[in-house]
C-alpha positions as CSV (number, residue, x, y, z in Angstrom):
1,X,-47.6,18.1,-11.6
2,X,-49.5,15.8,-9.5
3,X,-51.2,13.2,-11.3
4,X,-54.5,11.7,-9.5
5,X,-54.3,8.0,-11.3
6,X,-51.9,6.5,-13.9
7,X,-52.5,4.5,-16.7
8,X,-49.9,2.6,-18.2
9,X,-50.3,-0.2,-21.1
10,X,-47.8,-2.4,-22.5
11,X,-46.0,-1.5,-25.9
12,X,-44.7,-4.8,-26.5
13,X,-44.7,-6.4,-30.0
14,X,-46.9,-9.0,-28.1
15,X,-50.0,-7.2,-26.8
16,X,-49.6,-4.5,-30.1
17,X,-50.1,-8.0,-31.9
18,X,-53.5,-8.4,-29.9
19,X,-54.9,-5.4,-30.2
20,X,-53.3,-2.6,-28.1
21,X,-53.3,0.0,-30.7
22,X,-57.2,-0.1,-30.5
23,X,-57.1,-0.4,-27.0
24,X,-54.1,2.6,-26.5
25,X,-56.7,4.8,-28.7
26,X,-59.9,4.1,-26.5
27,X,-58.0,5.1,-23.9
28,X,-56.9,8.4,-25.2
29,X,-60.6,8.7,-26.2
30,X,-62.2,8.2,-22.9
31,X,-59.6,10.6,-21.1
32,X,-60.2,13.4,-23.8
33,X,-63.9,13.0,-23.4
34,X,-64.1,13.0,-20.3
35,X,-62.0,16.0,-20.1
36,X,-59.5,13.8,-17.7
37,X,-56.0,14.3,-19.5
38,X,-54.7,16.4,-17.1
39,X,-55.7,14.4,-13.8
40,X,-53.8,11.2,-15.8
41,X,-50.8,10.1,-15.7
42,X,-51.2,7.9,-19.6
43,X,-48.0,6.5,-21.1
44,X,-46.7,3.1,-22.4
45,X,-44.0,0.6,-21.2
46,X,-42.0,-1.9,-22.3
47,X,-43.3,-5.5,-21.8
48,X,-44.5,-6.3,-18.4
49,X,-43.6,-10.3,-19.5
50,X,-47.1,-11.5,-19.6
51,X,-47.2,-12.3,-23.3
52,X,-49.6,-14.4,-23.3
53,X,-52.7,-12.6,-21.5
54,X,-52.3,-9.3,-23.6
55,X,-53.1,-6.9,-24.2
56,X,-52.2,-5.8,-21.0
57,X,-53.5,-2.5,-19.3
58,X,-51.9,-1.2,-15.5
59,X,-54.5,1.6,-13.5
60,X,-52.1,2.5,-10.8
61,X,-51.0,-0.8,-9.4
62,X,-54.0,-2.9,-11.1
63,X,-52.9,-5.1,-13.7
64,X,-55.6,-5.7,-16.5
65,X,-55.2,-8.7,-18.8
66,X,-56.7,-9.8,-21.9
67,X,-58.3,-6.0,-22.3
68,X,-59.7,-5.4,-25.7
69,X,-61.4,-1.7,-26.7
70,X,-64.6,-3.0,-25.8
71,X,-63.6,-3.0,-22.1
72,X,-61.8,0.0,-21.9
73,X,-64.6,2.4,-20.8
74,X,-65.9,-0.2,-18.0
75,X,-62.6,-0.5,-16.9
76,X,-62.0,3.7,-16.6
77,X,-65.0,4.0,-14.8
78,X,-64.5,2.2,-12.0
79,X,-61.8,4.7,-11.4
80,X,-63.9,7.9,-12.7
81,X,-67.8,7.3,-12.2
C-alpha cells in the first residue's frame, strides 16, 4: 500500500519521559478523526539522538522538536487542511 505521508515519533526512554505517550495518542486521535489512517504511514522508532529537544515528532522528512499534545493538531494540519 501506498502511503501519502508518514509520521514517525521517537520511542525512546527520553522523549516517552517528556511526554510522547500523550503526544503518540493525539496523534492516533487526529488520524482516526479525521478518517486519515489509511492515507498514513504512523509508527515509532528508536531514538533519533536528540534527547534533549523531545519529544520528538518526524512528518515525512520534517523533524519536530519539543512537541507536546497541545501542538499536535497544528502540526497535522499543515499537512491535511
Amino acid at each position: 500500500m501506498a502511503y501519502e505521508h508518514e509520521i514517525t515519533i521517537c520511542l525512546g526512554s527520553s522523549c516517552f519521559s517528556r511526554g510522547n505517550k500523550s503526544t503518540l495518542h493525539a496523534i492516533k486521535n487526529y488520524l482516526e478523526k479525521s478518517q486519515l489512517t489509511e492515507r498514513v504511514y504512523f509508527h515509532g522508532a528508536h531514538c533519533y539522538g536528540n534527547c534533549d529537544k523531545g519529544p520528538v515528532m518526524k512528518v515525512d522528512d520534517k523533524m519536530y522538536e519539543n512537541v507536546s499534545e497541545n501542538q499536535v493538531s497544528a502540526i497535522l494540519d499543515e499537512y491535511f487542511s
